[in-house]
N, C-alpha and C positions, 0 to 999 in steps of 0.2 A: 502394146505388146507387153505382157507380164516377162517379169523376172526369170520365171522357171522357162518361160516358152522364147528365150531368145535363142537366136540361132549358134552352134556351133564355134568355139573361139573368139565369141564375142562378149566382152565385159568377164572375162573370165577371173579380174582381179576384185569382183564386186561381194563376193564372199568374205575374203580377205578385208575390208575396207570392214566388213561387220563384223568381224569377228575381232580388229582393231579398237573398234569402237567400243566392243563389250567388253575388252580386257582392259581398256582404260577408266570407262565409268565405272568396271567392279573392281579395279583396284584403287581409284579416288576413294570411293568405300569403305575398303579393308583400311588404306593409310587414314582416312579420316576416323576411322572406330578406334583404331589401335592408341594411341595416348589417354581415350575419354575410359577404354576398359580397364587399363593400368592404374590410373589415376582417378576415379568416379568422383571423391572428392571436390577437385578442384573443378571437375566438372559441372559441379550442382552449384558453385559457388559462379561459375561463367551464367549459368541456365538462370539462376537470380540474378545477374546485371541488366539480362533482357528486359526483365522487370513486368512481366506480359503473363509469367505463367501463378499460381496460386501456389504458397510454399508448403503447404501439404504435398504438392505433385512434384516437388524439386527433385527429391530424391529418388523418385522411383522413374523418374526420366531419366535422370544421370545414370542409373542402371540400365535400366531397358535399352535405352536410345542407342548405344555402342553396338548391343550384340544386333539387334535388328539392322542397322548397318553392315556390319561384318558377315550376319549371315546374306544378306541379300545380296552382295559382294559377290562372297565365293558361288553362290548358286547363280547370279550373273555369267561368273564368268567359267565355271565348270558347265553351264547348262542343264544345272538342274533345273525343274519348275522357271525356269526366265520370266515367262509369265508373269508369275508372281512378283518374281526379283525387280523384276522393270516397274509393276503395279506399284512396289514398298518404296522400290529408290526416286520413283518420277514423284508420290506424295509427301515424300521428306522432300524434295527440292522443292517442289510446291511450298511447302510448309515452311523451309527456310528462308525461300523467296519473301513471303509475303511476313517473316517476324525480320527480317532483314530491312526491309523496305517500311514496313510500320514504325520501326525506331529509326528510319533514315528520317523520314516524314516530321516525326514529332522532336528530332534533333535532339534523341537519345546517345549519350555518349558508351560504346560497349566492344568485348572482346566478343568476337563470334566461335572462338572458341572448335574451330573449323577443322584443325589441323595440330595441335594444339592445345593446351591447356596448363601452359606455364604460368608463372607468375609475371612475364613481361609479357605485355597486351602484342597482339600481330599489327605488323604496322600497315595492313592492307586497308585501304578506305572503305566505306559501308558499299561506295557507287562500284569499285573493283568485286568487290563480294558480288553483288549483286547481277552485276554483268558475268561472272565465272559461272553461280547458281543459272544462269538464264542458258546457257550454252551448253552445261552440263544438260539442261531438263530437256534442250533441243536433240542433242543427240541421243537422248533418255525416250523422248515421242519417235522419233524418226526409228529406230528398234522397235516401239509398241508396234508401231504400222506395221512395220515388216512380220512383226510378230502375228496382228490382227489377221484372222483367214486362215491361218496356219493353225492346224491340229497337232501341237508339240514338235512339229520341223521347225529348226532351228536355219535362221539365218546365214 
């Protein structure tokens, strides 16, 4: 039995539960963008510890990277385009997963730079990151589903 077609007072909190869920993955978003937009500097100097990207692209990630965050945040959780917002925020998790876990792998030592971009490194482990990144993108896929099939009805 679909979502839309259950009966009358039943699961009537299941709405609520998504609209929870959207306001919390797009505001990890806005909180994670907001120091790296302040700061881009210190940012590009994180973005080079990873040591994965080419330092021609340093800069222009430490730029871009924040507001693509932030925007896909607020349109998360305003419900603009979500779509999209779920498509940008599930491939940055993707994407952080997998530079997360490649310098876990090769026993690179780095600031993830997550939340953050002080001059004191986060004292969270690579394996915590990576477990937080993995649970964010779960509830990040569990929204696309709901999303999939739907013509701009919002969850």
């Amino acid at each position: 039995m679909k979502h839309n077609q259950l009966k009358p007072g039943r699961l009537t909190w299941l709405p609520w539960v998504h609209r929870i869920i959207r306001f919390v993955l797009g505001l990890t978003f806005i909180w994670a963008s907001w120091h790296k937009m302040v700061n881009p500097g210190e940012f590009a100097k994180i973005i080079y510890g990873y040591g994965v990207f080419p330092e021609i692209s340093i800069n222009a990630i430490a730029i871009v990277l924040p507001y693509i965050e932030f925007i896909s945040g607020i349109c998360l959780i305003s419900g603009i385009w979500p779509k999209s917002a779920l498509f940008i925020i599930n491939a940055l998790l993707t994407a952080f997963i997998l530079l997360i876990g490649f310098n876990l792998l090769r026993g690179h030592t780095f600031d993830c730079g997550c939340f953050s971009v002080s001059k004191v490194p986060g004292n969270a482990s690579a394996w915590s990151l990576l477990i937080r990144d993995f649970l964010l993108l779960l509830a990040g896929i569990y929204l696309w589903v709901l999303y999939a099939g739907r013509s701009g009805q919002q969850p």
